[in-house]
N, C-alpha and C positions, 0 to 999 in steps of 0.2 A: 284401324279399328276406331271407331268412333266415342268408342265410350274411354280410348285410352287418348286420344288426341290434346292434348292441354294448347288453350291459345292466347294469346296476351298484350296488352299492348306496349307493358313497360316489365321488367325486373329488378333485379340486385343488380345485376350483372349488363344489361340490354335497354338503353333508350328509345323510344319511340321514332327518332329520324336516325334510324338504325345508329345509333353510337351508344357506347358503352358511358360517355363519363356524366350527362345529365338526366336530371328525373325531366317530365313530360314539362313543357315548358309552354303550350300555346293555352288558350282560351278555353273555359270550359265545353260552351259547346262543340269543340270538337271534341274533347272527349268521350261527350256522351254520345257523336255520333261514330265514333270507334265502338264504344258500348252495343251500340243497338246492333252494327254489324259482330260482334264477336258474342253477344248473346242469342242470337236469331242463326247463325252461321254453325256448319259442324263443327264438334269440337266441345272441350270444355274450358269454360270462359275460367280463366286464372286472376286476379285481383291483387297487385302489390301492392300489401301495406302501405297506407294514407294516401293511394289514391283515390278513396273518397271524400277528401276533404281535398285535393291538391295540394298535397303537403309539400311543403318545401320543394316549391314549383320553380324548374328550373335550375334547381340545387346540383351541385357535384355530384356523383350516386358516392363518394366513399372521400377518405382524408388524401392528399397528396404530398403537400408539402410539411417541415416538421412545424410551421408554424401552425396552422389547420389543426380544428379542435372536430370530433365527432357532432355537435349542434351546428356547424356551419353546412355538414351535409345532408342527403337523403337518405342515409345509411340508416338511420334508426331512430324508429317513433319516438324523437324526442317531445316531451312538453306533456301536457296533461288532458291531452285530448279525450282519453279514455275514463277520467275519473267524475263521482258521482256529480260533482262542482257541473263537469261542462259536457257529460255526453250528451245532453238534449242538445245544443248546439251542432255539435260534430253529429248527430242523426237530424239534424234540419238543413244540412249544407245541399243543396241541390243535386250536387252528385251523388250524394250517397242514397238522395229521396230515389232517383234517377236510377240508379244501381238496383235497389230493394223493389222499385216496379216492376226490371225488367226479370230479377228473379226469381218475382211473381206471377207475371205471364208465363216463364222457363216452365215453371211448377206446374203450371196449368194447363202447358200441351205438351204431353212427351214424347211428339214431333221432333220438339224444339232439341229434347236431350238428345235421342237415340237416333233418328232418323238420318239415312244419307243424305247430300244435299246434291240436288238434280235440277238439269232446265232452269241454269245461270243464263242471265242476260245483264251485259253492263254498258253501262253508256258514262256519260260523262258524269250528270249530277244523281246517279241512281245505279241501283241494281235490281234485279226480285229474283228468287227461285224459289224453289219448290225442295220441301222439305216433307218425306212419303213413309209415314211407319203404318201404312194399312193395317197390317197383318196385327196389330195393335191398337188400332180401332183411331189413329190420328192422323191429320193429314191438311196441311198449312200451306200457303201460298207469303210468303214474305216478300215485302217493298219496301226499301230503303229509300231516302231521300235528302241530301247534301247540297245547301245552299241555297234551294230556290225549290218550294214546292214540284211536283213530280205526277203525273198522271202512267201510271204503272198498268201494262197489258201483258197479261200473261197467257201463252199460248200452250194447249198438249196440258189441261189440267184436268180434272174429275168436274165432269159438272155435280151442281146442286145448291145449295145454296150456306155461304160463308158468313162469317160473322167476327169482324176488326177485334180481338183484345185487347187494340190499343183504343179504341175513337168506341168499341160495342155499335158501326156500322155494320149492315147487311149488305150483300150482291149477291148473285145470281151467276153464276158460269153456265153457258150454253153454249156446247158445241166447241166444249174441250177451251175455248174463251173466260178468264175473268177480267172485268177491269174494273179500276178503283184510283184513287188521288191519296197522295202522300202528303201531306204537311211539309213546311222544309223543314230540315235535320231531325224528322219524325220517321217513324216506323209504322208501317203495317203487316197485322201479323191476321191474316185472313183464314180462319179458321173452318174444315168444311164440318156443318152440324155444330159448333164449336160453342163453348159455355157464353160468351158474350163480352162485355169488357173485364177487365181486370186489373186492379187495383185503381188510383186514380193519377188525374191530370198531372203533366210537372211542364216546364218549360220545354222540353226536347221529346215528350211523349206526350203526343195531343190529338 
């Protein structure tokens, strides 16, 4: 079921290069382009506490030893990220701009929430499928793009005419054909009839 599916990159419990005992430890833009695929992808996108800020990146997830204090781990918001002092900060962090875009777009096609995902194609530095809630009046074409810009062709789609929520580009599908260019570690989220862009620019949505 879709609407019960939870997806994630990291947890309490669950590190991103599958092990249990570090929080996410590589570069932000990889995580944003884990984002764009876990926001655009079935499922609903799960978010561990201070991952929008890379909280204590690469941190232990919990205490181990009896010397080991709770601030030396990822276990808990420690610090004042949250208070009146510095949340403009911690809401200027990249990731978290990054985050609040994509759950902007989410908001704005409810393709993106409900809809099965269909007409996977992956290659090395991309993916795109097809994400179909007709019956709902929504109906998206997404391109992902990992490392090196991406020219994305999607085959067996609705023609008409689409419109990027990320870049508010237009294309044209004819003959069940869309095709369009991806940014690298950007997304395209090709909406058919679709409101136009949505929210604004950040480094990894462009």
């Amino acid at each position: 079921d879709v609407t019960r599916l939870v997806t994630f990159l990291q947890n309490h419990d669950v590190g991103p290069d599958n092990d249990f005992k570090y929080r996410f430890k590589g570069e932000d833009w990889m995580a944003a382009a884990a984002y764009n695929l876990i926001w655009t992808a079935r499922g609903i996108p799960c978010l561990y506490y201070g991952e929008e800020i890379a909280f204590m990146r690469g941190a232990p997830q919990d205490v181990e030893g009896e010397r080991d204090t709770l601030d030396q781990t990822g276990r808990a918001y420690f610090g004042d990220h949250l208070t009146e002092g510095r949340i403009h900060e911690t809401q200027s962090h990249p990731l978290y701009r990054h985050i609040r875009r994509l759950n902007q777009i989410r908001r704005a096609v409810p393709a993106l929430q409900k809809a099965p995902m269909i007409q996977v194609s992956e290659w090395g530095s991309g993916m795109s499928f097809v994400r179909d809630l007709t019956d709902q009046g929504s109906y998206a074409v997404i391109g992902l793009a990992i490392g090196s810009a991406q020219d994305i062709v999607a085959e067996g789609v609705r023609d008409g005419t689409y419109c990027d929520a990320v870049t508010g580009a237009e294309a044209r599908a004819q003959h069940g054909r869309l095709a369009f260019r991806v940014r690298a570690n950007s997304a395209g989220v090709y909406v058919l009839g679709g409101p136009g862009k949505v929210g604004d620019d950040g480094p990894w949505l462009r």
